[in-house]
N, C-alpha and C positions, 0 to 999 in steps of 0.2 A: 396708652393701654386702653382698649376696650373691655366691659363688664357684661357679659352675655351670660343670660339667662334662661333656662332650658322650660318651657311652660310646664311640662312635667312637674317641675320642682313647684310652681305656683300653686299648678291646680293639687298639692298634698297641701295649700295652706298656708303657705312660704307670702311673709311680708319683705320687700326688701328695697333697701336704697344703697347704692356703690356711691365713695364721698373719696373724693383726690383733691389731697395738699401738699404742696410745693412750697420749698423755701422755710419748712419750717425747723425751728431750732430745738434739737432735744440734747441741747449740750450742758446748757444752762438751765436749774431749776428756781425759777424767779420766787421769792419769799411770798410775792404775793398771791400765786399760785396754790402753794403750800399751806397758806392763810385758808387760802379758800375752801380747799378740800378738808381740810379739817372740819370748817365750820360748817361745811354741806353735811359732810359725813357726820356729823353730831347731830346735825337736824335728823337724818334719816332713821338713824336710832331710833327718835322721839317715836313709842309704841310700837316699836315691831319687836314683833316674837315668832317663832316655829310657826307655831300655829295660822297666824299671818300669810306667811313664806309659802304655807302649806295649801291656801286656799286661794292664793292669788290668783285670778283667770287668767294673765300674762303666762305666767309659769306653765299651770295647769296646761297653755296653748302651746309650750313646747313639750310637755310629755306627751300631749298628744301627737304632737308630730312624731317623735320619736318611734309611740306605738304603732303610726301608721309606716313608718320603714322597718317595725317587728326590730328595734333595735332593745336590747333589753336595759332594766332599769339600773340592775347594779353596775355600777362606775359610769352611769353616762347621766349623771344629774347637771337639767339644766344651767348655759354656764351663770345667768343672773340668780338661780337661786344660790348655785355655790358662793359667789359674794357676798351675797344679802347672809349668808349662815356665817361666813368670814369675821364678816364685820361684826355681828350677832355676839359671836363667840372672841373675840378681840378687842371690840369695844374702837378699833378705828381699823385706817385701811392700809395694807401693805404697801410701803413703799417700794416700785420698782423703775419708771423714770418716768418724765412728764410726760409723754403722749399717754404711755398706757395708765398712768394712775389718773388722769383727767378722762380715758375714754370708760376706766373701772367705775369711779365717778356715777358719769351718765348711765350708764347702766343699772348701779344700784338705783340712782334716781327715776328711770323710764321701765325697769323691769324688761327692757330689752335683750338682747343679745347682741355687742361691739363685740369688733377686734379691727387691729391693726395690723399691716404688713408696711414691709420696706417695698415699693415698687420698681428698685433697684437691684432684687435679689429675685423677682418675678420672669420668669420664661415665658412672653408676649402676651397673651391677653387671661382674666381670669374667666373661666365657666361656671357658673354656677349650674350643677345637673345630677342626674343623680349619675353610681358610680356604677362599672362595669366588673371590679374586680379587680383589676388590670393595673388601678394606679399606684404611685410610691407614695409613700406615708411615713413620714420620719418625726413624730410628733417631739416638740421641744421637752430635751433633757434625755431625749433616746439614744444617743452618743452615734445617732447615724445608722442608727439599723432600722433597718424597715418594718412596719407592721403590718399586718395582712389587712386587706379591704374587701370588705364583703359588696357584693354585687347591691344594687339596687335600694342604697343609701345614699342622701344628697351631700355634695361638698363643692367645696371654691379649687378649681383645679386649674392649674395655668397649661400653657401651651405643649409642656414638656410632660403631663398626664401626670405632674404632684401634685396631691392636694396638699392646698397652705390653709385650709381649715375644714375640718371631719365634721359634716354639722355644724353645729354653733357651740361646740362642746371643746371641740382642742386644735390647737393650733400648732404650726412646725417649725422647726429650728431652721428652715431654709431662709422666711420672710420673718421671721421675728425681729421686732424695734429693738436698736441699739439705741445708742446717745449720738452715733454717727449717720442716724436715721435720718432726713429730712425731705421724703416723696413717700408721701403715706398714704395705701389704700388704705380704707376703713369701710367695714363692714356695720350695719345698721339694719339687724335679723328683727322684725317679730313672726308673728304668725295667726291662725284664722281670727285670736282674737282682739288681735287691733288692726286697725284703721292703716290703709295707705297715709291716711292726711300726718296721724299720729308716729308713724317709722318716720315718713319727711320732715315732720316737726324737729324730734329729736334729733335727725342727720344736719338742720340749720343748728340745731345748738352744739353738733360737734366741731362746726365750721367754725362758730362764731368765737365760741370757749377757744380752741385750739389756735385762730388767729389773733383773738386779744390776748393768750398769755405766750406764746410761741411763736408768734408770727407768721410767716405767707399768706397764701392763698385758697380758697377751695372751690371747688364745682361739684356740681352732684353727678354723679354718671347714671347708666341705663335708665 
């Protein structure tokens, strides 16, 4: 699978790293994993408030994105502040299985934007660009019906013209992580205000986290 990138979507601001792992195991959630995310996710607590959440330049750098595709604000809050407000309001973090609650993780930790896909459920390569209108959108829990896509917002659309992520906001039930998942693209979004060096950083520690408790392999793409 190639990760091809549309410069369009850069030059709105788009930080981005495509990350492929093989071999790994989401069958199994190893205790010591579990340990861990606890005790990350207790650190992250330590002094965050709304207010926080609210001011953060990471964040603030994807409502600006957002604004620059005129996408509005009600129901499209960025996906790391919806965590960060998750966790806020729960006091820990939802369990849903080990790829995606180690990539939720990093995210609260990096204030970035993750996601994962199965790349077994992927139609040839993903594009990242903006949209034309045109594509299928069946975002996870929409029982298969499609939603409408407005022209000239960015998504990850594979070769069959579905986006398997609308933004860095919501993701689809075609590529969504099982427990039978183990070829996972992963996605590593920021935007104008972090660094290339800063999305690459965080893309080695999804490699590195995700092969010492899961095991295979990874590579960075594009």
């Amino acid at each position: 699978m190639q990760f091809i990138i549309d410069p369009k979507v850069i030059d709105l601001g788009v930080t981005i790293r495509g990350v492929e792992l093989t071999g790994v195991n989401n069958q199994q959630y190893p205790e010591a994993l579990t340990q861990y995310i606890q005790t990350e996710v207790q650190q992250s607590l330590m002094g965050l408030d709304r207010d926080q959440i609210k001011t953060d330049p990471i964040i603030q750098g994807f409502w600006d994105l957002h604004k620059a595709v005129h996408l509005p604000k009600r129901n499209n809050t960025p996906a790391p502040a919806t965590l960060l407000k998750l966790i806020l309001k729960r006091g820990t973090l939802f369990s849903i299985n080990p790829i995606v609650d180690l990539y939720n993780l990093i995210s609260i930790q990096s204030h970035l934007a993750l996601g994962a896909h199965d790349i077994d459920q992927i139609d040839g390569n993903v594009n990242l660009r903006l949209t034309t209108g045109t594509e299928r959108f069946v975002p996870i829990g929409a029982d298969n019906q499609p939603e409408p896509v407005k022209p000239n917002e960015y998504g990850y659309i594979d070769d069959s013209n579905e986006i398997i992520c609308h933004l860095e906001t919501r993701q689809v039930e075609k590529t969504k992580v099982t427990p039978a998942t183990s070829h996972v693209f992963y996605i590593v979004q920021g935007n104008q205000n972090t660094t290339q060096e800063y999305v690459d950083e965080t893309a080695q520690r999804v490699i590195d986290l995700t092969t010492q408790y899961l095991g295979g392999e990874g590579l960075f793409l594009n």
